[in-house]
VODONU-586002 format. One record per residue (C-alpha): y, x, z. Coordinates in steps of 0.25 Angstrom, whole numbers, padded with zeros to 4 digits, always signed. Each point is the difference from the previous one (the first is absolute). Layout:
residues N
YXZ/...
//
This chain:
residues 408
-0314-0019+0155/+0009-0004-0012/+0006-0015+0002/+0004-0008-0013/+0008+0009-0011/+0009-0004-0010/-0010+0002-0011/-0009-0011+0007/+0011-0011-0001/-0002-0006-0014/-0015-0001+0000/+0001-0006+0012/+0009-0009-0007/-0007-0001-0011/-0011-0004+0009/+0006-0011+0008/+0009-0007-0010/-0015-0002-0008/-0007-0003+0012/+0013-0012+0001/+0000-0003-0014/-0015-0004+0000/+0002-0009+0013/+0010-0006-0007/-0007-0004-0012/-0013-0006+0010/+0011-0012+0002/-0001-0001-0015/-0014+0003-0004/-0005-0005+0010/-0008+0011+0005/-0009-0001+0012/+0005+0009+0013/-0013+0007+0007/-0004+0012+0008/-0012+0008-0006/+0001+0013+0004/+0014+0000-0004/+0012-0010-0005/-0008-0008-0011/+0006-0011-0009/-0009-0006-0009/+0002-0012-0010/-0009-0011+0003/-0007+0004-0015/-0002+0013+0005/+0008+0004-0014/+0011+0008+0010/-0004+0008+0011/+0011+0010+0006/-0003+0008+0013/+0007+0008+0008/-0003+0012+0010/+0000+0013+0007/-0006+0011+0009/+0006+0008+0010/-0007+0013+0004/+0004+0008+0012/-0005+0012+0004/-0002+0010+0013/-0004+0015-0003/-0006+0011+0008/-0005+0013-0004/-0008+0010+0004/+0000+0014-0008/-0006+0013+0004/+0008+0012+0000/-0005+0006-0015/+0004-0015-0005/+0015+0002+0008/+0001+0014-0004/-0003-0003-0016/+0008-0014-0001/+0009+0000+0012/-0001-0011+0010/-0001-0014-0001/+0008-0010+0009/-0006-0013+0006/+0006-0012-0004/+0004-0016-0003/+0000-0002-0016/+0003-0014-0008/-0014+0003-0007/+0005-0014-0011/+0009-0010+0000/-0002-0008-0013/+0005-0016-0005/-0005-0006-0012/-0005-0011-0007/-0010-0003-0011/-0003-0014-0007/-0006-0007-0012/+0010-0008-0008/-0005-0010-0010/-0014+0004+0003/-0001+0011-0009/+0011+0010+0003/+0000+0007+0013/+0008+0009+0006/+0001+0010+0013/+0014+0007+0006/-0001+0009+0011/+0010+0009+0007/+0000+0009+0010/+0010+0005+0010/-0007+0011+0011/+0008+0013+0001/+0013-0003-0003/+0000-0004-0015/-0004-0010-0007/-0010+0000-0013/-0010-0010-0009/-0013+0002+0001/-0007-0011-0006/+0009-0008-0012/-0009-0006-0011/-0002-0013-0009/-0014-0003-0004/-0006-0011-0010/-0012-0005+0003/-0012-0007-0008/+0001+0006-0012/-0013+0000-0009/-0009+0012+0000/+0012+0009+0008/+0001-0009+0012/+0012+0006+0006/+0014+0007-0006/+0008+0008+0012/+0013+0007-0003/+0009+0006+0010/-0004+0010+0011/-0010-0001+0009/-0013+0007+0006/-0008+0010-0011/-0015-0007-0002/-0005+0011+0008/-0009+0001+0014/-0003-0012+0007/+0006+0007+0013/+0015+0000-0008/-0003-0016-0005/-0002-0005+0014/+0013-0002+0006/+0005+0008+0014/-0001-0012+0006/-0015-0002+0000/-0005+0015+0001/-0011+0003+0010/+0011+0012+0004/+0014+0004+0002/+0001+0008-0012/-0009+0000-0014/-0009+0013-0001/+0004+0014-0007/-0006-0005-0013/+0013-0008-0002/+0008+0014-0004/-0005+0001-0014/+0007-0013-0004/+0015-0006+0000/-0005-0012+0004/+0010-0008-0007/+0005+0001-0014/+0007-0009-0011/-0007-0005-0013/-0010-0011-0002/-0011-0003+0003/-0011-0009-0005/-0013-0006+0008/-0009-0010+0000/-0015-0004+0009/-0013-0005-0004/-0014-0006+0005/+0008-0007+0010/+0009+0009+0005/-0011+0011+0002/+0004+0009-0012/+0015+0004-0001/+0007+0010-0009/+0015+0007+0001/+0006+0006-0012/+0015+0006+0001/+0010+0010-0008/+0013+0004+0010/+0009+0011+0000/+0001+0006+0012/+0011+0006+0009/+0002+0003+0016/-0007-0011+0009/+0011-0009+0002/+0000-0001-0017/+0014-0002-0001/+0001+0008-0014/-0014+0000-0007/+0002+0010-0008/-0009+0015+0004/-0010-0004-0011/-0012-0011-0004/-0012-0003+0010/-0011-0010-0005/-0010-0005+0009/-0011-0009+0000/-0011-0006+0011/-0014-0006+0001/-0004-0010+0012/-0012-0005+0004/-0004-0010+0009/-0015+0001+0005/-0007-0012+0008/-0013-0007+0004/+0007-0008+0010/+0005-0015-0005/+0009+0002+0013/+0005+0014-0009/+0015+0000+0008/-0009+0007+0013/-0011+0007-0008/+0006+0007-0011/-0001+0016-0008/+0013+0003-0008/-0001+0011-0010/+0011+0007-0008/+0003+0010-0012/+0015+0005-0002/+0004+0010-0011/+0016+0004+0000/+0007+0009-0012/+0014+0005+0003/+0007+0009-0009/+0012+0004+0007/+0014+0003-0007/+0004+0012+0010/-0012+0008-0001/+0001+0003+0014/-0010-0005+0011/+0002+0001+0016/-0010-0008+0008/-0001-0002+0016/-0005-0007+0011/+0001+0000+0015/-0014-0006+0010/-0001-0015-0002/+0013-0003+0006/+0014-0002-0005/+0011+0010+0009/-0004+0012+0000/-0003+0016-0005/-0006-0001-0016/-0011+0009+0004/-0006-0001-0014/+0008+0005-0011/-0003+0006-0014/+0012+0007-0002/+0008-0001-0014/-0008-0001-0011/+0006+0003-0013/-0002-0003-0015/-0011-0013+0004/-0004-0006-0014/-0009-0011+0006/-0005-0008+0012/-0013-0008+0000/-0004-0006+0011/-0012-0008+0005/-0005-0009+0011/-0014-0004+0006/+0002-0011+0010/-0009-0009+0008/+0001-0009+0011/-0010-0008+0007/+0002-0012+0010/-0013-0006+0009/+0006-0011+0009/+0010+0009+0012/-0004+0013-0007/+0005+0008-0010/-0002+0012-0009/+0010+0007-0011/+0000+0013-0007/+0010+0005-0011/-0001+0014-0009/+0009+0004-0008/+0002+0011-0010/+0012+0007-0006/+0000+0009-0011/+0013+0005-0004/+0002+0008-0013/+0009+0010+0000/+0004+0012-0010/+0010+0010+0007/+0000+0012-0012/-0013-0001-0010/-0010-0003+0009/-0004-0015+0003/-0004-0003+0014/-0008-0010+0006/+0000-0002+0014/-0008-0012+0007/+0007-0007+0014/-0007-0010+0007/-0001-0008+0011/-0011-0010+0008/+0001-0009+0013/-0009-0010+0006/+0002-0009+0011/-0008-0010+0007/+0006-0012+0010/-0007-0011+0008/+0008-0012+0005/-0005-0002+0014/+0003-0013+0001/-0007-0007-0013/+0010+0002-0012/-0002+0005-0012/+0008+0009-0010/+0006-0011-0010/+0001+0005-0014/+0008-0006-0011/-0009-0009-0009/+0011-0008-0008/+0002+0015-0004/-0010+0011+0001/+0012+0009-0004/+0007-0002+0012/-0008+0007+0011/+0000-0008+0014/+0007-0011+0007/+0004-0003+0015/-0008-0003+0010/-0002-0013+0007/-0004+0001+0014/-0010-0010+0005/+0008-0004+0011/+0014+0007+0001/+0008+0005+0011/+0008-0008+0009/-0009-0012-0005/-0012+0000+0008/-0006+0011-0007/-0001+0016+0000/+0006+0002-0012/-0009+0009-0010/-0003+0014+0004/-0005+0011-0010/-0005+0015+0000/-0001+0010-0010/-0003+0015-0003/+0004+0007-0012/-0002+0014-0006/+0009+0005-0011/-0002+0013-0007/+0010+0007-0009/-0003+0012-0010/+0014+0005-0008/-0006+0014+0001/-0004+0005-0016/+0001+0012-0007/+0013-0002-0006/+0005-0008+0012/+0004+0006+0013/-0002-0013+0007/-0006-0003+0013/-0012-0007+0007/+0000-0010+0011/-0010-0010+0007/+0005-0010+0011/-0007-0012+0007/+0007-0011+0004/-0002-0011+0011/+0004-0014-0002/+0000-0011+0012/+0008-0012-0007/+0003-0013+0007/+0003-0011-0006/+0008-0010+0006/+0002-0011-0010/-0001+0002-0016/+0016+0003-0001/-0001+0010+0011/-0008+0013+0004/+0001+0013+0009/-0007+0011-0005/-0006+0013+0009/-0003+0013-0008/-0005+0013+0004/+0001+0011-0011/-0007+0015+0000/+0003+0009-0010/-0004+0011-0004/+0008+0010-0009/-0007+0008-0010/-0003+0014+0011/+0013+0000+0006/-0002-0011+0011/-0001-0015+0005/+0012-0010+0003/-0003-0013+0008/+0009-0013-0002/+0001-0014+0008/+0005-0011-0008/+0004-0013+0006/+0005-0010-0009/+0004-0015+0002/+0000-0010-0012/+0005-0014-0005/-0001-0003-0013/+0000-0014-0009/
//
């Protein structure tokens, strides 16, 4: 397991020397030091609000392939893997600018994955982001790592980058129950260091459906998403491995030349009814493409849908203040250590991937995932998951991944 490389050095720099400057300057703002799920200062006007945080993820593999799957893709080793390990800080200054940072340092390298500023309260648009951060698409991909159901987001997160650079403009209605996302980007690897491999414009539609004035544990979210990307290189390659993060990329398109277009579309829904929940998410790709004088158009899609029930009491917590944004941490009733259990949570998921279309020699594969999730106070978690997968006709993989969590 890589340790700290040279490359990590000056964010980590960067980091600290800000994190001292702003501890600094509390002296003479006289900024308000609290914990609140993190390192919070906070004006006592509230015009100046600076928190910072992190996560660490650390994971234990093992695997279970068959002997077709060992034959095709070669074997698979068992393993310890530093799944995250991010530091950042987000805040509000002056009430109306705000701002995120956040940088991450898992296998041996260093790189940004969230860096944006953002005005606020602007009439009719709402809100104006510019930087990089997460595409308005799938309301698996806004919900952080830190607050899913299981170890790793489902197949459907293949089509997009997840992160790009461009803006991004988005505002809410009727309360907070009615919240759109528009954004133009250009795109490049998934770290986005260089965006420069063509334009992507996307946009999303969310709803918030309730008949309960308690609506926090009683609620239906729905979504639309639409993506365009017209890549620069022409050239297209998309694959995926079962729902975890180390391991053989079983589902693979192969090159595919002389790609013109990309649209991509989203259905998404989620339902929360006291401990229970219910989400579903399809997703389409169509990808144009013209090799010679012919013009192809091959569809790719992709569908989960998981339900969890906390066993002890709690509920799902979704982010009102920003229907965008997907879910939030859980709070335990009573945590561990303190006279209570903790909270503990189980879920089942089914994934289904298609990548198989005439012109695409892709692949199919199916997998169902079990979750058991305990967690023991809302900065911190161990996750249990079972994943079956099963690959197109040529055989079935098993995986068990044990992952233990802090983040604030």
């Amino acid at each position: 397991m890589p340790g700290i490389t040279k490359t990590m050095y000056r964010p980590l720099l960067i980091y600290f020397s800000f994190f001292t400057f702003v501890l600094h300057a509390q002296v003479d703002q006289n900024l308000n030091l609290k914990w609140k799920n993190g390192v919070l200062l906070e004006s006592e006007d509230g015009r100046f609000k600076i928190k910072f945080g992190g996560r660490i993820q650390y994971d234990y593999l093992y695997y279970d392939q068959d002997i077709a799957l060992q034959q095709q893709y070669g074997e698979l080793q068992n393993g310890l893997n530093l799944r995250r390990v991010r530091l950042g800080s987000n805040g509000t200054l002056h009430n109306i600018l705000k701002y995120k940072l956040q940088l991450e340092f898992s296998e041996g390298r260093a790189s940004i994955k969230d860096a944006y500023i953002e005005l606020t309260k602007l009439p009719i648009l709402g809100n104006i982001r510019l930087g990089q951060f997460k595409e308005p698409f799938s309301l698996e991909i806004q919900s952080s790592s830190n607050f899913l159901v299981f170890t790793e987001r489902s197949l459907t997160t293949a089509f997009s980058e997840t992160r790009n650079s461009g803006l991004l403009l988005y505002n809410n209605y009727l309360d907070k129950k009615l919240a759109w996302q528009v954004g133009i980007m250009r795109f490049g690897d998934s770290e986005v260091t260089i965006a420069n491999k063509g334009l992507v414009f996307a946009g999303r539609l969310i709803g918030i459906i309730s008949t309960d004035k308690v609506y926090e544990r009683n609620f239906l979210h729905l979504g639309v998403s639409y993506n365009y990307r017209r890549p620069n290189d022409e050239l297209l390659m998309l694959e995926s491995m079962p729902d975890i993060h180390l391991g053989q990329k079983y589902l693979r398109t192969g090159n595919i030349d002389n790609v013109k277009a990309i649209h991509l579309s989203g259905i998404e829904a989620s339902f929360v009814r006291g401990p229970f929940n219910f989400q579903a998410e399809f997703s389409m790709s169509n990808i144009i493409s013209q090799p010679l004088t012919i013009k192809y158009s091959s569809s790719l899609f992709s569908f989960y849908a998981h339900a969890n029930y906390f066993i002890t009491g709690e509920s799902r917590r979704y982010k009102f203040g920003n229907p965008g944004s997907g879910y939030d941490r859980i709070i335990p009733k009573r945590n561990f250590g303190e006279g209570g259990p903790g909270a503990w949570q189980v879920g089942l998921r089914y994934t289904y991937n298609d990548w198989d279309d005439d012109a695409i020699n892709g692949e199919k594969i199916a997998d169902i995932s079990l979750a058991v999730n305990w967690h023991l106070n809302p900065s911190s978690r161990i996750l249990f998951n079972y994943i079956f997968a099963a690959v197109g006709n040529i055989g079935n993989t098993n995986v068990i991944q044990l992952r233990a969590q802090v983040n604030f």
